[in-house]
N, C-alpha and C positions, 0 to 999 in steps of 0.2 A: 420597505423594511430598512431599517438603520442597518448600517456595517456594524458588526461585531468582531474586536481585538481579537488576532489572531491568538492571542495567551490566554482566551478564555475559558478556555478546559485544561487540566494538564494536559502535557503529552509524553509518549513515547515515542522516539526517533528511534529507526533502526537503518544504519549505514551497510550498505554490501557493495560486492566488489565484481565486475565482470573483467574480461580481459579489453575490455578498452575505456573503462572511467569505473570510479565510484558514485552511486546515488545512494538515496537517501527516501525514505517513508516516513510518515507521521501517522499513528495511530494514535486517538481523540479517547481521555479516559477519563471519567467522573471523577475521581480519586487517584493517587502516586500507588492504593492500595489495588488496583484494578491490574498492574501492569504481569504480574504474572500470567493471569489469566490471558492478556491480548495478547500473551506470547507464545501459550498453547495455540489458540486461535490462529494465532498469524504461521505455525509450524504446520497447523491442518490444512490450512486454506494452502500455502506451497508445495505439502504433498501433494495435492489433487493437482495443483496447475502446475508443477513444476515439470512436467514435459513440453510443455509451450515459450520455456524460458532457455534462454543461453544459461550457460552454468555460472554461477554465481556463488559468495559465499561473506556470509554476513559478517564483519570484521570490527563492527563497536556497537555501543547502544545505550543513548543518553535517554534523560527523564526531565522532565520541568513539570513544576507544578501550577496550579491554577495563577493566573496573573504573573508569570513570573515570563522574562526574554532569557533566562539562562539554563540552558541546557548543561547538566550536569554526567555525567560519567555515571551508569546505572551497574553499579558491584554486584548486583543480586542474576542478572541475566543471564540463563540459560542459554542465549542464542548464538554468542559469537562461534563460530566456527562453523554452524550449520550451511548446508549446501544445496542448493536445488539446479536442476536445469541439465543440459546437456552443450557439447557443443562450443567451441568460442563464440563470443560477439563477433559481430559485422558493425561497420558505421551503422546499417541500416536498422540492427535488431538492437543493437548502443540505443536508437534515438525513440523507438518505438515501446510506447505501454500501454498495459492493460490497466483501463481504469474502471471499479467500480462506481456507482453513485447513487447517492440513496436522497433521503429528506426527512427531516424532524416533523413531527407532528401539527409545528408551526408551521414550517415549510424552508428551516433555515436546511440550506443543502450538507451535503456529507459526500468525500469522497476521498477516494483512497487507491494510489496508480501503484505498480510493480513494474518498471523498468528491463529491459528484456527480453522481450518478445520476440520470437523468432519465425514465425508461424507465418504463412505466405498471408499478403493482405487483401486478399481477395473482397472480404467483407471490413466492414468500419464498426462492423459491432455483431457482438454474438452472442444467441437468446442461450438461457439453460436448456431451452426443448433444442437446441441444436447441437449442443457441446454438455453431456452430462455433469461433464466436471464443473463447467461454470454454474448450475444451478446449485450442484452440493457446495463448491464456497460461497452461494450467493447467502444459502441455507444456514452455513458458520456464520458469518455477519448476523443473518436476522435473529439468530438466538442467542448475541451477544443480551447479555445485560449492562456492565461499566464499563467497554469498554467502544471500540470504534461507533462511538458515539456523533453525534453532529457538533457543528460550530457554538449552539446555542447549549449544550451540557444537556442533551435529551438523547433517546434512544431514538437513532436513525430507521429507518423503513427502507432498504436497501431492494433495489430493482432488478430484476431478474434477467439480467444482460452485462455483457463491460462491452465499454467502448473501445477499440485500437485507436491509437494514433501516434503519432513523430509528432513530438514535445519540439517547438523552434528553437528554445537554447541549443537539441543536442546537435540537431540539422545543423544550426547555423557552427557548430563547433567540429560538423563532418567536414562539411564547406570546406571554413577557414583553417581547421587544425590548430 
């Protein structure tokens, strides 16, 4: 399968803040009109897991539309201020996220991480039959219609699991500082 432009869908960026770096999400949306809705969705899905998170709090939130590399300042968001998590970061829960990932009916992939994670790492991935709360965000996803979409502008099939893992940017930036 050919690459597909990362601008091929619009998107929603939503920047937060923990107490040792800011990140950043990308939420995949048929339309600039879908963004409310992925913002209830992405409110729901942080209720449920925001006990597994360092405290965090969402501090911008830009929009780009289909084709476009410019992310723009989104006026209309509800989100800046919101809060989830408990706890400071550590290097360790800085470098560590929960990453969904789903797949288009093509088979282009979908996926969508939250930075954070504080949670001992005993395991590298964890089923909804093991962690209730990851099956009901898993369930928010699958009954998205515009919005955390796939790369290819279709409705993702999201998998009943999220992977952990330490991202090397942040590791390499525990490191070195």
């Amino acid at each position: 399968m050919a690459p597909l432009n990362p601008n091929n869908t619009a998107r929603l960026k939503v920047f937060y803040q923990n107490s040792q770096a800011e990140h950043s999400l990308i939420i995949r949306l048929i339309t600039l009109g879908d963004a409310p809705e992925a913002e209830v969705k992405l409110q729901a899905i942080l209720a449920l897991l925001g006990v597994s998170f360092s405290a965090s709090t969402i501090t911008a939130v830009q929009i780009a539309d289909e084709g476009s590399d410019i992310f723009l300042d989104y006026g209309a968001t509800t989100l800046i201020g919101d809060n989830w998590g408990s706890d400071a970061a550590t290097e360790e829960s800085n470098a560590t996220a929960m990453t969904f990932v789903g797949r288009s009916t093509v088979g282009r992939r979908a996926k969508f991480a939250i930075f954070g994670y504080k949670n001992a790492l005993s395991e590298f991935r964890i089923t909804g039959a093991e962690v209730p709360a990851v099956a009901s965000a898993v369930t928010e996803l699958n009954t998205t219609v515009g919005e955390f979409i796939a790369i290819d502008g279709t409705h993702a099939q999201w998998k009943n699991y999220v992977n952990i893992k330490a991202y090397d940017h942040w590791v390499d930036v525990a490191r070195n500082g």
